[in-house]
Structure formats: structure tokens, C-alpha cells
C-alpha positions as CSV (number, residue, x, y, z in Angstrom):
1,X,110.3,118.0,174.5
2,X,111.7,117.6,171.1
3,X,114.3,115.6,169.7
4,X,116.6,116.8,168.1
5,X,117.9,115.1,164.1
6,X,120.6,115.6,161.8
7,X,120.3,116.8,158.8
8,X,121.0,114.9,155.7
9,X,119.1,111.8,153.7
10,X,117.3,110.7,156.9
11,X,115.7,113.8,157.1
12,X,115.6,114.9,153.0
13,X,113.3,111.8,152.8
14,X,111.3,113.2,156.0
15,X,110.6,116.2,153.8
16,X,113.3,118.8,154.7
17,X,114.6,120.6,151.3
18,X,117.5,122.3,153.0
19,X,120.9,123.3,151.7
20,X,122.5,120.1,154.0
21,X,119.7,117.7,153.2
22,X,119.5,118.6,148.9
23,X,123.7,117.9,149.2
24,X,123.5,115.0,151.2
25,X,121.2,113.3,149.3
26,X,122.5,114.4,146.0
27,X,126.2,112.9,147.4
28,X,124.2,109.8,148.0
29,X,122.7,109.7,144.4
30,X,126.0,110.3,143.0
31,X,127.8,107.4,144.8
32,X,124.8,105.2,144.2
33,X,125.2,105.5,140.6
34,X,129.1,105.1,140.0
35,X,128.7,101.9,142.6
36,X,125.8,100.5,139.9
37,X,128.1,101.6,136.7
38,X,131.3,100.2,138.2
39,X,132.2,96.2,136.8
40,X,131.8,93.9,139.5
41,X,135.5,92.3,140.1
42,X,136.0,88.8,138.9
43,X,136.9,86.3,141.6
44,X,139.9,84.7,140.3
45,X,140.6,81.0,141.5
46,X,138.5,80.4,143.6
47,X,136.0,78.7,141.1
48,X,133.1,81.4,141.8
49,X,132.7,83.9,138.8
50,X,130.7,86.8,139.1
51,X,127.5,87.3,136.6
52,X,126.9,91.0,135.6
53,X,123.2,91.7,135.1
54,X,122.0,89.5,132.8
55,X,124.8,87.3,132.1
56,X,123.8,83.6,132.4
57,X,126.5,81.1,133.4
58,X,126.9,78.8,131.0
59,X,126.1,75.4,132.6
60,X,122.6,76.8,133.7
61,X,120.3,78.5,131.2
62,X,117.0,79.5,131.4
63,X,113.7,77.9,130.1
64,X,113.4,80.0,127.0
65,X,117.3,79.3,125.8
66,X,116.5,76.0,126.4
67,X,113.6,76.0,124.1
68,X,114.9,77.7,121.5
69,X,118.3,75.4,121.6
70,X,115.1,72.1,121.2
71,X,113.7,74.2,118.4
72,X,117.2,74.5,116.4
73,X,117.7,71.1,116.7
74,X,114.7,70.6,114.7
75,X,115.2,73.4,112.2
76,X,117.9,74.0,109.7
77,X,119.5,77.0,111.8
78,X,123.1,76.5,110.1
79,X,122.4,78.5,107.4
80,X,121.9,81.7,109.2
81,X,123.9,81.6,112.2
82,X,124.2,84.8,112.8
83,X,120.3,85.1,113.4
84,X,120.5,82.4,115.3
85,X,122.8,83.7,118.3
86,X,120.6,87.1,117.7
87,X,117.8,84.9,118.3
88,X,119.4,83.3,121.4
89,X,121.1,86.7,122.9
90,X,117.2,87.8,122.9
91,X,115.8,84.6,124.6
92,X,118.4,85.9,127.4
93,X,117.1,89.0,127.6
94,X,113.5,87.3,127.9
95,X,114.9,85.0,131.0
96,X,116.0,87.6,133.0
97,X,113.8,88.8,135.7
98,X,115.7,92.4,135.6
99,X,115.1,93.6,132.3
100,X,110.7,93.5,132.5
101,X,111.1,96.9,130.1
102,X,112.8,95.3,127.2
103,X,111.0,92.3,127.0
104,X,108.1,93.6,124.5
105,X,110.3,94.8,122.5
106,X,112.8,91.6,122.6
107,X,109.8,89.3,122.3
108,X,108.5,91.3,119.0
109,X,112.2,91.2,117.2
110,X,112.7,87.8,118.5
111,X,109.3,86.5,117.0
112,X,110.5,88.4,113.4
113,X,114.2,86.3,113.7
114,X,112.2,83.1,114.0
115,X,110.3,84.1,111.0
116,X,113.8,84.5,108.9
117,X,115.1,81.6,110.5
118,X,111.9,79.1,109.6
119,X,111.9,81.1,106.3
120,X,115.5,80.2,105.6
121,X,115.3,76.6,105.9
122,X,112.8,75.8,103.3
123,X,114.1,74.7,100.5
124,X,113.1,76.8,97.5
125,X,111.6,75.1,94.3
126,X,111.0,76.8,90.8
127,X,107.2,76.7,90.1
128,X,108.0,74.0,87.1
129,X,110.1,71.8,89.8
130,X,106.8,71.6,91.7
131,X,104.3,70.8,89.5
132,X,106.6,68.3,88.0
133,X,106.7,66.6,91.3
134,X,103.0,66.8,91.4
135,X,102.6,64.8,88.3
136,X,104.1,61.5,88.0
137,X,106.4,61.0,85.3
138,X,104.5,57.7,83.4
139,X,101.2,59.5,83.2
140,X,100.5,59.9,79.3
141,X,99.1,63.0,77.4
142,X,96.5,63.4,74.8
């Protein structure tokens, strides 16, 4: 006795490469990926907002935003804002569990912001201006 299946994805995944079960499933991919492209709807008023992949809300951020907010505190980062929310945008993109492909790549131009950052908040000094602060001003000469 044999039983009897339609065909389509069920089956296309069973190994048939039919006319029915190559169309079925290439319906299904189709769908699949307009469903994943489409924006997800906003709520409205209820008070429940939708996140879009990799969208934090606002109130709750993740350990290495919080970090690097501790860090700014400490540094001069208002002299460079705009590689400071470059800097911040990547820690995002290092939080979220989705994107494990970009996080090398986010982690190496994240490490090289920090660098500009830190660089950016020293103060710069002639040569003269420090060696003049080296030597006190009463010592006598020759």
C-alpha cells in the first residue's frame, strides 16, 4: 500500500524536482522574502512600538552602549561628535544578537573611532611649551 502526497514544498524538501514542487517552492521563497523586506507596522497608541532588526528602544540599551556612554563621560567626546554617535551606532551593531556577520568588521572600525576619539581629546602642546613646563621657571643658567 502506498500513500499517496501532494506535490509542492512538502515534497520539494523530500527530494522531488518536479515542475509542481520547483514552482511551489519558488512561490514560497518569493513570499518569504517580500514578508522579510516589508516594514513591520507601527502600533499606534497603544504604548507598544515595534523594533525593526536591530533597533534598540531607547530606555533599554545594551551592555556595550552602556560602556561606551561610561567611557564618554570620562573622555572629552564633545569635540568630535560626529565620531562619537558613529562610535555608538557600531556598539549597536555589536549588541545585537542578529547581525554575528558584521561584528568583525564593526568591532575593527569601532576600535579605529576610539582611537580618533582618545586622539582628539589631548590637548596639543608645542615642543617649547613642554619642555618649558618641564623646567621650572626660578632655576638659574650658567
Amino acid at each position: 500500500m502506498s500513500v499517496s502526497v501532494e506535490h509542492g514544498r512538502a515534497m520539494y524538501n523530500a527530494g522531488c524536482r518536479c515542475d509542481t514542487c520547483k514552482s511551489e517552492m519558488s512561490e514560497y521563497r518569493k513570499a518569504r522574502r517580500r514578508r522579510l523586506a516589508e516594514p513591520e507596522p507601527d502600533v499606534g497608541n497603544s504604548g507598544v512600538s515595534v523594533l525593526r532588526p536591530g533597533q534598540m528602544p531607547v530606555e533599554q540599551v545594551g551592555p556595550r552602549v552602556a560602556a561606551f556612554r561610561r567611557a564618554m563621560e570620562s573622555l572629552n567626546g564633545d569635540k568630535v561628535p560626529d565620531l562619537v554617535a558613529a562610535a555608538e551606532s557600531l556598539c549597536e551593531v555589536l549588541d545585537n544578537p542578529k547581525a554575528l556577520s558584521t561584528r568583525p568588521a564593526a568591532a575593527a572600525k569601532f576600535a579605529e573611532l576610539m582611537g580618533q576619539i582618545r586622539k582628539s581629546g589631548d590637548e596639543k602642546k608645542s615642543k617649547l611649551a613642554s619642555v618649558r613646563s618641564m623646567t621650572s621657571g626660578n632655576a638659574k643658567t650658567g
